[in-house]
MIDOSE-1310 file (N, C-alpha, C; in nm, 2 decimals, decimal comma, always signed):
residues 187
xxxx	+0,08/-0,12/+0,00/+0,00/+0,00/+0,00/+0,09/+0,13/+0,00; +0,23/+0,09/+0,01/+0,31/+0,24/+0,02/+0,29/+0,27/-0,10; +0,30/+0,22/-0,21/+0,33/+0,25/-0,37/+0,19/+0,36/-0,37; +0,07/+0,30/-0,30/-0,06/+0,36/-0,37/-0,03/+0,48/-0,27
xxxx	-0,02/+0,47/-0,18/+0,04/+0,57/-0,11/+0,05/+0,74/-0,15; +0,22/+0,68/-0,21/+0,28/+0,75/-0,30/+0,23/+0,78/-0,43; +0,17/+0,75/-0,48/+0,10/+0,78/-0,62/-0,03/+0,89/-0,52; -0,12/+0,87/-0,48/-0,19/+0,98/-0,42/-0,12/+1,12/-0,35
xxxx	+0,01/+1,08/-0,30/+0,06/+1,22/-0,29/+0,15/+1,27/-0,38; +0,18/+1,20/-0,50/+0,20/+1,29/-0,61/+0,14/+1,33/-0,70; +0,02/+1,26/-0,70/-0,09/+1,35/-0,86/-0,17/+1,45/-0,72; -0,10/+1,48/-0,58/-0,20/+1,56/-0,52/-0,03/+1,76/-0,55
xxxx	+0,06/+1,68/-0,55/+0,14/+1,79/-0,54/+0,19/+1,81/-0,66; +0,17/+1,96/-0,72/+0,22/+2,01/-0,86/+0,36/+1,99/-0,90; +0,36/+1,92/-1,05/+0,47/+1,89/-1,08/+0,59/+2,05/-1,05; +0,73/+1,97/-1,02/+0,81/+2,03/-1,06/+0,84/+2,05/-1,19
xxxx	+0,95/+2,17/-1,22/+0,98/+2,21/-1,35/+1,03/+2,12/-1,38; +1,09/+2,04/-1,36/+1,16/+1,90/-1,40/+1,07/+1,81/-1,45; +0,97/+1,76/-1,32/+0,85/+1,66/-1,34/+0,76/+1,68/-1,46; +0,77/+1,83/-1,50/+0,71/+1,89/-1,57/+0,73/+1,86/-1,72
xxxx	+0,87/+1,89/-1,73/+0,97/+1,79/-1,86/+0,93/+1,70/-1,92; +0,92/+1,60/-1,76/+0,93/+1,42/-1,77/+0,81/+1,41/-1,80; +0,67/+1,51/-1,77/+0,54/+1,43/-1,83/+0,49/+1,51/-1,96; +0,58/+1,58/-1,99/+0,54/+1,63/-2,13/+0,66/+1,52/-2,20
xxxx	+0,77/+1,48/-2,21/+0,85/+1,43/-2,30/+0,82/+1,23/-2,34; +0,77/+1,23/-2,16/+0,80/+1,07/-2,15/+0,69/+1,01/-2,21; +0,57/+1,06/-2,24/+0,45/+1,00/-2,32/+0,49/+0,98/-2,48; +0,56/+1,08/-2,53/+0,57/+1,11/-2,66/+0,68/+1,02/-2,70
xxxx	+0,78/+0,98/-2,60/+0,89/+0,84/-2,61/+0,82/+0,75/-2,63; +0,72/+0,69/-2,52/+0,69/+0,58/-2,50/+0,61/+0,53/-2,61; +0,48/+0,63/-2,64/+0,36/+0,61/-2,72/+0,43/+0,62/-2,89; +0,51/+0,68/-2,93/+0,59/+0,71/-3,05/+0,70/+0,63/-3,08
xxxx	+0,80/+0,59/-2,98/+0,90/+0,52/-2,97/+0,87/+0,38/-2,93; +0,91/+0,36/-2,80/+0,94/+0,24/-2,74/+0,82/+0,13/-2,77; +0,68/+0,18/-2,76/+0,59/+0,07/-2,77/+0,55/+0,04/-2,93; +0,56/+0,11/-3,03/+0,57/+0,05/-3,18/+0,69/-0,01/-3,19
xxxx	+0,85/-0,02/-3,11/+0,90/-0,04/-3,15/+0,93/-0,23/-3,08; +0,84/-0,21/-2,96/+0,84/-0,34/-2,91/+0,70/-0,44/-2,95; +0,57/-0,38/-3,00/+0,47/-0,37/-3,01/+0,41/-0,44/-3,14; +0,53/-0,34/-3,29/+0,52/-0,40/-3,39/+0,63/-0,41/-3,50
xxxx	+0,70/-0,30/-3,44/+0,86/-0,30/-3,57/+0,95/-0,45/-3,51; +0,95/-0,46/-3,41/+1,08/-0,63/-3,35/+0,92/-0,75/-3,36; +0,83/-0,75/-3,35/+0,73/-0,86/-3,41/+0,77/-0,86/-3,56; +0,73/-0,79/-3,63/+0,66/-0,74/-3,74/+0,82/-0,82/-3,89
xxxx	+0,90/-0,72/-3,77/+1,06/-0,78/-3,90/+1,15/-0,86/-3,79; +1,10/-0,90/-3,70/+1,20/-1,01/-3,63/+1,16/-1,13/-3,61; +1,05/-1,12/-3,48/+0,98/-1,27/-3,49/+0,91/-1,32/-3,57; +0,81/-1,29/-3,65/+0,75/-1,34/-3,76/+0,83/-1,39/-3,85
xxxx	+0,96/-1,36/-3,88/+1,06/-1,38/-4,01/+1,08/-1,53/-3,95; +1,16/-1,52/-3,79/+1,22/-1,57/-3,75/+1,13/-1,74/-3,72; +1,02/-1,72/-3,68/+0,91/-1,83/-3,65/+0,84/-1,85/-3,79; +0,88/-1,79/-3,92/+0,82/-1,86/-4,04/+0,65/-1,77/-4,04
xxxx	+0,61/-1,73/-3,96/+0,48/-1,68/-4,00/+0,40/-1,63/-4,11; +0,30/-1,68/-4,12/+0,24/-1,62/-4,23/+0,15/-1,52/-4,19; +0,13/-1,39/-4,28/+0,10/-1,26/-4,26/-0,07/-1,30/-4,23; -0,13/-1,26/-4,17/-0,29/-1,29/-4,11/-0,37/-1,20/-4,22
xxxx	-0,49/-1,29/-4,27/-0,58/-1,19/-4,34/-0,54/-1,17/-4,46; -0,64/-1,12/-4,57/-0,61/-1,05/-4,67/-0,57/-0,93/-4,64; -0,52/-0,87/-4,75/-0,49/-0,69/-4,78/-0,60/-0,63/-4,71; -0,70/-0,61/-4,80/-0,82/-0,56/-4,79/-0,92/-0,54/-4,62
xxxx	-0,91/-0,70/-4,60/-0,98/-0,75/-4,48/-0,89/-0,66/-4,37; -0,74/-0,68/-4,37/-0,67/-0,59/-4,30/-0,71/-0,45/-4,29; -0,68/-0,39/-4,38/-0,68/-0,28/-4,38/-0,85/-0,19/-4,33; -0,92/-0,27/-4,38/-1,08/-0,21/-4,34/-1,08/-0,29/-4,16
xxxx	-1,03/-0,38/-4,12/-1,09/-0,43/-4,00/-0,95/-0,32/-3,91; -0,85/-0,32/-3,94/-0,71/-0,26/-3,87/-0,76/-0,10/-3,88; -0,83/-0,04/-4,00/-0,86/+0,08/-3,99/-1,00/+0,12/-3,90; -1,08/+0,05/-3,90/-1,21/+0,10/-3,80/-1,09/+0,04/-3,68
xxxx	-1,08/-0,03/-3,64/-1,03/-0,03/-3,46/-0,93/+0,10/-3,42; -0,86/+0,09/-3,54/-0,76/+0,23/-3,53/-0,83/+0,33/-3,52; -0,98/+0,40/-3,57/-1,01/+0,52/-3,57/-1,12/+0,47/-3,48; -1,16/+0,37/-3,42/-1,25/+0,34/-3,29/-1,11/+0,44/-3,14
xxxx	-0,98/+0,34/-3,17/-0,90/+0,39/-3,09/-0,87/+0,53/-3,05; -0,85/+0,58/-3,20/-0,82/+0,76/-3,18/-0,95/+0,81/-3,13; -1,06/+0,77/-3,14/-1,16/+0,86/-3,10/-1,18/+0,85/-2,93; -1,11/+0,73/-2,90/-1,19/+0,73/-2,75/-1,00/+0,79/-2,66
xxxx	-0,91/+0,72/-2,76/-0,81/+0,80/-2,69/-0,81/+0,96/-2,69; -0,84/+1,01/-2,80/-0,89/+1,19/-2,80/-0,95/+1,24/-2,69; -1,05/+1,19/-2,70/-1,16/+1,24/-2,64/-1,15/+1,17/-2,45; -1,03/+1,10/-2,42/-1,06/+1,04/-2,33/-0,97/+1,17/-2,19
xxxx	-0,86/+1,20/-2,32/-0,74/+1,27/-2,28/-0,78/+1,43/-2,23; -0,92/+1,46/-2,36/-0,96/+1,59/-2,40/-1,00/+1,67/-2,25; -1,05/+1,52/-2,20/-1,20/+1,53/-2,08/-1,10/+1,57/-1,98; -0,97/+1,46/-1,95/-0,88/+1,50/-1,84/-0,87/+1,59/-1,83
xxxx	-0,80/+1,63/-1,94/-0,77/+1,79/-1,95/-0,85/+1,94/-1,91; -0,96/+1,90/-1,95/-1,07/+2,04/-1,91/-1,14/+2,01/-1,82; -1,17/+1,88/-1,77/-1,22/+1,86/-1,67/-1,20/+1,83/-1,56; -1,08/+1,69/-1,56/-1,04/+1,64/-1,47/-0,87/+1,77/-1,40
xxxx	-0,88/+1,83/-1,52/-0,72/+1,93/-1,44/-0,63/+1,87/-1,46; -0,56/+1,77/-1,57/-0,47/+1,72/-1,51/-0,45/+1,63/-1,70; -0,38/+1,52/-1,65/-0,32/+1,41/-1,78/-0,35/+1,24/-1,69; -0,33/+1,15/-1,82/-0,30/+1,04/-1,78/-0,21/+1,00/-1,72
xxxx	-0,07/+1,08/-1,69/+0,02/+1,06/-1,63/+0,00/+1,09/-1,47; +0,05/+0,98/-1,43/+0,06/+1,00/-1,25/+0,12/+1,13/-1,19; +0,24/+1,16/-1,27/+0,31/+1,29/-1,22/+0,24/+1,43/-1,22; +0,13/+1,46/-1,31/+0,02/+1,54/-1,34/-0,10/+1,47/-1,32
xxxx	-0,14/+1,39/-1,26/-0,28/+1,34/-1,26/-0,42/+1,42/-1,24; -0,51/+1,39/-1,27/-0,63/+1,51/-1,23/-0,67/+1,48/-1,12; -0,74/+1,61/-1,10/-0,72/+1,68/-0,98/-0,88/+1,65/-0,95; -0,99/+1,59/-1,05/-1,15/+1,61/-1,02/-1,15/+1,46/-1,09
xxxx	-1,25/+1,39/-1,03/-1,34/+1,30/-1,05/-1,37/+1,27/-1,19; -1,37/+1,22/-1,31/-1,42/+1,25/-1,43/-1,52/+1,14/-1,46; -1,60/+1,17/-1,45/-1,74/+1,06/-1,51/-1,85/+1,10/-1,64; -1,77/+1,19/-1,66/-1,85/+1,28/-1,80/-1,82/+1,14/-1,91
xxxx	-1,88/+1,22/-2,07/-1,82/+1,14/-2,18/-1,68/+1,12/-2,21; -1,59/+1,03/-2,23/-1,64/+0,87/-2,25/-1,63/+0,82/-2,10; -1,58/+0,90/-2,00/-1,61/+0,82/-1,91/-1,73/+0,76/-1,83; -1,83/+0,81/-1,90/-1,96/+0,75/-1,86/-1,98/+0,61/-1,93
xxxx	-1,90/+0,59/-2,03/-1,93/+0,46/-2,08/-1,87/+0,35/-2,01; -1,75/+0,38/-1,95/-1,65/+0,29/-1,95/-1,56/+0,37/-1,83; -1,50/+0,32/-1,77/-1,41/+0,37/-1,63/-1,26/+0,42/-1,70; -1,24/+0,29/-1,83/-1,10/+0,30/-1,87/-1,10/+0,36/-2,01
xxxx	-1,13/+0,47/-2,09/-1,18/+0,46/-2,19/-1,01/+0,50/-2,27; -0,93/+0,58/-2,23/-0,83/+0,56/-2,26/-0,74/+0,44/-2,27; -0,78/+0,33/-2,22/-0,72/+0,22/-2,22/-0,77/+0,14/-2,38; -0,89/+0,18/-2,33/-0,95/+0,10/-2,40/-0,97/+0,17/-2,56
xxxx	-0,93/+0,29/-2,58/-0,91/+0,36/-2,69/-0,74/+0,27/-2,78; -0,62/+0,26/-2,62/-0,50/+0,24/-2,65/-0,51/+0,08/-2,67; -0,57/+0,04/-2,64/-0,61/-0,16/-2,70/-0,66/-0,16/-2,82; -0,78/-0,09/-2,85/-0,81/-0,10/-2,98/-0,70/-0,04/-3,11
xxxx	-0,64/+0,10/-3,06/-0,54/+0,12/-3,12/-0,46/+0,04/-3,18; -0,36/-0,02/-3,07/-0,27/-0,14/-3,10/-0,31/-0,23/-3,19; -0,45/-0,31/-3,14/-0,47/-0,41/-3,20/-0,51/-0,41/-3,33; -0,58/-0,27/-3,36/-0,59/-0,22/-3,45/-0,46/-0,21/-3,60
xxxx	-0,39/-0,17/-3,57/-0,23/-0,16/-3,63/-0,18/-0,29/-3,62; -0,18/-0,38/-3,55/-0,11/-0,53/-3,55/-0,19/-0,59/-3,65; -0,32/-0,59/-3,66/-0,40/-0,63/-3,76/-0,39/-0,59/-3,92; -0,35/-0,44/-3,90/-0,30/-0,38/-4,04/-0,19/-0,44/-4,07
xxxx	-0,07/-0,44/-4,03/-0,01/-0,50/-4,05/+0,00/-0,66/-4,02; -0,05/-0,76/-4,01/-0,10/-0,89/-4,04/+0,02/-0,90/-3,98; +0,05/-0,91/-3,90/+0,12/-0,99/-3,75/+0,11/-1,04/-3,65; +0,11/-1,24/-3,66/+0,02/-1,29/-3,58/+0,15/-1,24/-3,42
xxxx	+0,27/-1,24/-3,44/+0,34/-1,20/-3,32/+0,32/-1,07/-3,26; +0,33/-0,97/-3,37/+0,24/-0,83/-3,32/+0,10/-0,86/-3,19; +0,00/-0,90/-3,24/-0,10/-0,94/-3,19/-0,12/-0,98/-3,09; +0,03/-1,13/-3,04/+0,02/-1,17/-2,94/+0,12/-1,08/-2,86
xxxx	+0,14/-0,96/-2,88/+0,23/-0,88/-2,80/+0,13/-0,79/-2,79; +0,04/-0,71/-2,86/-0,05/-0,65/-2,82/-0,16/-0,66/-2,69; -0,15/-0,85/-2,73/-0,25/-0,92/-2,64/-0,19/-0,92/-2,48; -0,05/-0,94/-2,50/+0,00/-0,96/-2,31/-0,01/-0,80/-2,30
xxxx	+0,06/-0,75/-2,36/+0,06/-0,56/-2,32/-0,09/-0,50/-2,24; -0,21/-0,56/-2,35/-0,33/-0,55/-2,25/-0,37/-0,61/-2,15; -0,35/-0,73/-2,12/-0,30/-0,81/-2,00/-0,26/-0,76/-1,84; -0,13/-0,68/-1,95/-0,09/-0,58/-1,84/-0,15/-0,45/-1,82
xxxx	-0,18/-0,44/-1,92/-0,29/-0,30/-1,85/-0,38/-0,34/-1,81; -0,41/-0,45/-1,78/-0,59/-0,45/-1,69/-0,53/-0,50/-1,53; -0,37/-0,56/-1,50/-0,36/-0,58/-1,42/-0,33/-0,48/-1,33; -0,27/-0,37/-1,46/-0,24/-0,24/-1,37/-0,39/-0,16/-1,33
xxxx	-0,46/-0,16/-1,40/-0,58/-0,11/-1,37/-0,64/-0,18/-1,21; -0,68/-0,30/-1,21/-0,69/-0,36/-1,12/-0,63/-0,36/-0,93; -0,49/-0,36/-1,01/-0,37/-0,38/-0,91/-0,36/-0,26/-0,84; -0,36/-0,16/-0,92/-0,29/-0,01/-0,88/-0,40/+0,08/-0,87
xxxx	-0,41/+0,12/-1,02/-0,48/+0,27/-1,05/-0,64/+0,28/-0,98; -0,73/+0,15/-0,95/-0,85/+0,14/-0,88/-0,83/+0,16/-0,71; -0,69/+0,11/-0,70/-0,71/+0,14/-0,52/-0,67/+0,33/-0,52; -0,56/+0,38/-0,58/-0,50/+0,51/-0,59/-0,67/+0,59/-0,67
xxxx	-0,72/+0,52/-0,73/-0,86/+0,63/-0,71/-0,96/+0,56/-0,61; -0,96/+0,52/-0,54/-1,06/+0,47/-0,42/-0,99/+0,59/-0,33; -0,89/+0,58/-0,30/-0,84/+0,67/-0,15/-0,83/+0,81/-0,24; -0,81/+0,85/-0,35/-0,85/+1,01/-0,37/-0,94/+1,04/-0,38
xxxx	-1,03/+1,01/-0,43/-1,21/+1,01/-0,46/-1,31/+0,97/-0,34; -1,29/+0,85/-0,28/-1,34/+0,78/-0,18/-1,48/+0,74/-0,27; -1,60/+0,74/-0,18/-1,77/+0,74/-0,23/-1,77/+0,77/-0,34; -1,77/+0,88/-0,43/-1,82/+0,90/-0,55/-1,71/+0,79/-0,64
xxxx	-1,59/+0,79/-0,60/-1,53/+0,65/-0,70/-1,57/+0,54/-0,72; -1,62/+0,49/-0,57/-1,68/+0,38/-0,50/-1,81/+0,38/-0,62; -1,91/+0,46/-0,57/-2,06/+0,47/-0,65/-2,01/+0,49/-0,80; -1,94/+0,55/-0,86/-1,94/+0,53/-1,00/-1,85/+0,41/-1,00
xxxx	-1,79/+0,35/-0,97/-1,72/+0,21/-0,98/-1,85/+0,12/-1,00; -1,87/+0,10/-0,91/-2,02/+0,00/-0,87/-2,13/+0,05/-1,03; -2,13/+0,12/-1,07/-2,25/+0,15/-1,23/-2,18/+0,16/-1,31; -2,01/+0,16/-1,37/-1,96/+0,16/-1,49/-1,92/+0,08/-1,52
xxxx	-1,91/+0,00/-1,62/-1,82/-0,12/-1,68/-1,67/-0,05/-1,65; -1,56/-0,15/-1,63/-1,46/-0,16/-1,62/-1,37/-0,13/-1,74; -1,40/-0,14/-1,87/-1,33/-0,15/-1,98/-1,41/-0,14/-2,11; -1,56/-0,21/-2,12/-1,58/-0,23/-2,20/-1,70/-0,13/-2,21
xxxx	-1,74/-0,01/-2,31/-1,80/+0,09/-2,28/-1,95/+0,04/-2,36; -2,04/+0,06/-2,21/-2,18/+0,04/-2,23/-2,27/+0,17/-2,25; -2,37/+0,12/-2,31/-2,50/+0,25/-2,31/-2,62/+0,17/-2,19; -2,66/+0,21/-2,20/-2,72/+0,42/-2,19/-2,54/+0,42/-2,08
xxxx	-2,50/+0,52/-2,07/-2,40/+0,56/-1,98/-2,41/+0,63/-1,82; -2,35/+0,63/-1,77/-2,29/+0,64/-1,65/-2,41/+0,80/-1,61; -2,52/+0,81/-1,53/-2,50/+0,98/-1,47/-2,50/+0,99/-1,33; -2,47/+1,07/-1,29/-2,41/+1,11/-1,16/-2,54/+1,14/-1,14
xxx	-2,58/+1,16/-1,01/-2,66/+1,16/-0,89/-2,85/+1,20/-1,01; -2,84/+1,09/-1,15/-2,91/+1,05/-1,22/-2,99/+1,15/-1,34; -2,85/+1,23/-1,35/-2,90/+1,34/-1,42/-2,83/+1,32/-1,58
């Protein structure tokens, strides 16, 4: 519980000008850099060559099923970030976290909609590019994001939120975004 601890008293205290750096720079590494490059460029031209794989799907089928999940993804990643931002005060990053409750759109559909924007994304692109090793690297990556969701990010919003986390926990799906959606005190 020290970890959750410490994560509630840093999305409670304003980044330093340093901290400040590290959450403007370290998104744009990870999401641009490191995770296409573990995700689908070393699947894509290493293991697949290397295990003989054959490319998944037609052209066509790729490209129409890899492009809706892709622009399913951007829409809920946009819009998931947009909301932090104006409403919640803050980012998905722990080092700037927000500062307010967000249960607006997409979070009325779904608790994780950013995750769930960055799954479809991935899997979206692994499917364009017809990589059955892509896919299964997309597949543990979300694995691990549901354990971090689980593990971590649900107890660190229980103790900053308390009740209203609690009560919109208890009426939102977890991940998978339902209608009619989520309203607060049924409005």
């Amino acid at each position: 519980m020290k970890f959750i601890d410490k994560l509630v008293e840093t999305s409670q205290t304003p980044p330093s000008p340093r901290n400040e750096f590290v959450v403007r720079v370290l998104p744009v590494f990870v999401f641009f850099f490191f995770l296409p490059a573990l995700l689908f460029i070393i699947p894509d031209l290493v293991l697949d060559k290397w295990l003989q794989l054959p490319t998944l799907l037609s052209f066509p089928i790729r490209i129409i099923l890899g492009g809706v999940l892709i622009a399913l993804g951007l829409f809920f990643l946009v819009s998931s970030t947009k909301v932090q931002r104006e409403i919640g005060k803050g980012t998905p990053m722990p080092l700037k976290a927000t500062q307010n409750l967000v249960v607006e759109k997409p979070y009325s559909y779904c608790r994780n909609p950013l995750y769930f924007g960055l799954i479809n994304f991935f899997f979206g692109i692994s499917i364009m590019i017809g990589s059955p090793s892509s896919l299964v690297m997309v597949f543990i990556f979300s694995a691990i994001i549901l354990a971090y969701i689980k593990l971590i990010e649900e107890k660190e919003l229980e103790k900053r939120y308390g009740n209203d986390y609690l009560e919109y926990k208890k009426v939102t799906p977890l991940l998978i975004p339902r209608l009619p959606p989520f309203r607060r005190n049924g409005k």
